[in-house]
N, C-alpha and C positions, 0 to 999 in steps of 0.2 A: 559445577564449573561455570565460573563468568566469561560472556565474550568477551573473546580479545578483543583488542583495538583495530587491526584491521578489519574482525568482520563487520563489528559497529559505523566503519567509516563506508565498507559497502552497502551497509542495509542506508546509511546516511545519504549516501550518493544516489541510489538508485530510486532512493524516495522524495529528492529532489527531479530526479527526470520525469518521475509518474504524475508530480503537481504540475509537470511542463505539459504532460500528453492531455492530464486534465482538463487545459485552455485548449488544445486543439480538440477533445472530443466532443469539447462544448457547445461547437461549431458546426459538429453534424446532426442528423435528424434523428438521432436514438428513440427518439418518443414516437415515433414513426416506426422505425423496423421493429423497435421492439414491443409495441402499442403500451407504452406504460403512461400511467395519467401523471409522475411527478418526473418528469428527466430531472432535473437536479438531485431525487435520492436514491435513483436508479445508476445515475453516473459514480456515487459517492458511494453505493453498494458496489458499483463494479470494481473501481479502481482499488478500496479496499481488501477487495477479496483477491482480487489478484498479486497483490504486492503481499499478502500475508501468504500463499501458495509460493512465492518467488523469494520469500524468507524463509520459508522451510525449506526448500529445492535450495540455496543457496548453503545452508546452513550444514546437509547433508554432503552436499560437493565440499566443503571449508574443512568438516568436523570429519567426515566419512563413517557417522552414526547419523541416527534420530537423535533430536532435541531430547535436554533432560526436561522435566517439569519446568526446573527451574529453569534453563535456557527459553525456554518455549514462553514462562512470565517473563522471562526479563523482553524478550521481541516483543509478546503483545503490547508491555509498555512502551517502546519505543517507537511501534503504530500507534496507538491511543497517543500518544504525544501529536504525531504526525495529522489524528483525523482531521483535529481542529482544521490544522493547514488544508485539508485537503477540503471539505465541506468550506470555510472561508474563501478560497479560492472558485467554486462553485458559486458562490450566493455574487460574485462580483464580477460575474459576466454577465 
């Protein structure tokens, strides 16, 4: 089964807010609370892990199953698309 259209526009939507929170978490001391020596790839591991948790939680609420395989590649592509975005946005704070 291929996502539909609206849940692509949700995972769309929602992973334009996260490149939003991205600038604001950029702004706190992560490297700090959390003692990591690179905040730029600790921020870039966080937000994508949690938006790939918030696409399956999403996707179970949409579908009212688990992801097929193939659901599940077509999301990770559609993050892999997005990481650029989100490591780019990192490097330019």
């Amino acid at each position: 089964m291929a996502l539909d259209i609206e849940f692509r526009q949700l995972l769309q939507r929602e992973l334009g807010k996260t490149l939003d929170r991205i600038t604001e978490d950029k702004k706190t001391n992560f490297s700090k609370i959390w003692q990591c020596k690179n905040e730029e790839d600790f921020l870039y591991g966080w937000h994508l892990g949690k938006v790939d948790d918030f696409c399956l939680n999403q996707y179970f609420i949409h579908y009212h199953k688990t992801p097929t395989e193939e659901d599940r590649d077509e999301i990770q592509g559609i993050l892999l698309v997005h990481s650029k975005d989100f490591r780019d946005r990192l490097s330019n704070q």
